[in-house]
VMD Tcl script that draws the C-alpha trace (Angstrom):
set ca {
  {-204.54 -288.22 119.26}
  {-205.66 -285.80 122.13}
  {-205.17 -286.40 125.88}
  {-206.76 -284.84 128.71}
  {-205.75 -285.07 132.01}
  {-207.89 -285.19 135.18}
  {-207.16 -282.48 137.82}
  {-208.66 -281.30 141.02}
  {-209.89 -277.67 141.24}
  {-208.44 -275.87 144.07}
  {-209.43 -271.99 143.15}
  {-211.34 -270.45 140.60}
  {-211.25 -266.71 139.10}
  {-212.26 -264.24 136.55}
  {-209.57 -262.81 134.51}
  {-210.95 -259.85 132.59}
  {-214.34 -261.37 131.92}
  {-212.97 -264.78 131.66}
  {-213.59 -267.79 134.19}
  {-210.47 -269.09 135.16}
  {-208.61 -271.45 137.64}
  {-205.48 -272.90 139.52}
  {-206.02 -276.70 139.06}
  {-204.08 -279.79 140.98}
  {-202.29 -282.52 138.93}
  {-200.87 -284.40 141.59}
  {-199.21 -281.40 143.28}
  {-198.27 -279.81 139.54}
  {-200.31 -276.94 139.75}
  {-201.73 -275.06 136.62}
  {-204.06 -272.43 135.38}
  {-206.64 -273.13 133.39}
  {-209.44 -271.94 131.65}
  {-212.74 -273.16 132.84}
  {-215.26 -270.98 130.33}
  {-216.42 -274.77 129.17}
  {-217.60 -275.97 132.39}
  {-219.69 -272.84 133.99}
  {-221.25 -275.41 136.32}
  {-217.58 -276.46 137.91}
  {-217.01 -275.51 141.29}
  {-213.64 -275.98 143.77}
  {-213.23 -279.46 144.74}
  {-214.68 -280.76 141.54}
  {-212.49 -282.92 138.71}
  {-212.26 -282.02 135.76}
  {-210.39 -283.06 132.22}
  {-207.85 -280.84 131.09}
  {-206.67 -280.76 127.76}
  {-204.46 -277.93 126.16}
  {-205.11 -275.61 129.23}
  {-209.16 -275.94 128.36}
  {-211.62 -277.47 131.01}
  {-213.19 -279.91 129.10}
  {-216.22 -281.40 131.14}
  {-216.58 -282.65 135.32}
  {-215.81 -286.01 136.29}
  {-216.51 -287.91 139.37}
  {-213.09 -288.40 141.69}
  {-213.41 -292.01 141.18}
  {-213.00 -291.41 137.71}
  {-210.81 -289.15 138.07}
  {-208.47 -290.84 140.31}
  {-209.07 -294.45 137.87}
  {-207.55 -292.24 134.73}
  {-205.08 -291.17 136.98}
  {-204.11 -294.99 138.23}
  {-204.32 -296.17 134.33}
  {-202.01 -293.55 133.15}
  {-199.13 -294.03 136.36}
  {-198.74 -297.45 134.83}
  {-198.56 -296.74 131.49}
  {-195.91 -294.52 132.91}
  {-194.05 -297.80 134.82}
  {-194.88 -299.90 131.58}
  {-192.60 -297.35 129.45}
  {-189.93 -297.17 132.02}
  {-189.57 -300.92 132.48}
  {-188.96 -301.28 128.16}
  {-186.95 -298.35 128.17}
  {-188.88 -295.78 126.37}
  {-188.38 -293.15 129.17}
  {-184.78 -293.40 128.86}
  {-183.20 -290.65 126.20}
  {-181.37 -292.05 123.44}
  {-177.55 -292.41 123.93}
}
mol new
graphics top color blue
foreach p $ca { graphics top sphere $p radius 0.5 }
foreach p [lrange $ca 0 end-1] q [lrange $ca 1 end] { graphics top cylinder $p $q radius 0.2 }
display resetview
């Protein structure tokens, strides 16, 4: 199974002929490569998966995934699954 991430695009690049950028997840920041989505611009969410832009998503989307997967995250912690094994 695959999971991408939303993140918020805060600068965008070119690396030796490729278009790159520093992207926000939730004050994690990362570089990423953004060849996928030529149309993506600063400001603009976008799924992450494996370092790879993967397509643009509204911010209500974005911030929805976000929201689903912080409870998932509070779900785990409350049976125990975040906890390392003694």
């Amino acid at each position: 199974m695959c999971l991408g991430i939303p993140g918020k695009i805060i600068e965008i690049s070119d690396e030796t002929g490729v278009r790159m950028g520093k992207v926000d997840f939730g004050g994690a920041i990362r570089e990423v490569c953004l060849e996928a989505v030529p149309e993506a611009k600063v400001g603009d969410y976008t799924i992450i998966h494996a370092g790879f832009a993967l397509n643009i998503m509204s911010e209500a989307d974005a911030q929805e995934t976000l929201q689903l997967l912080r409870e998932i995250s509070a779900f785990d912690d409350e049976l125990g699954m975040n906890t390392p094994p003694v």
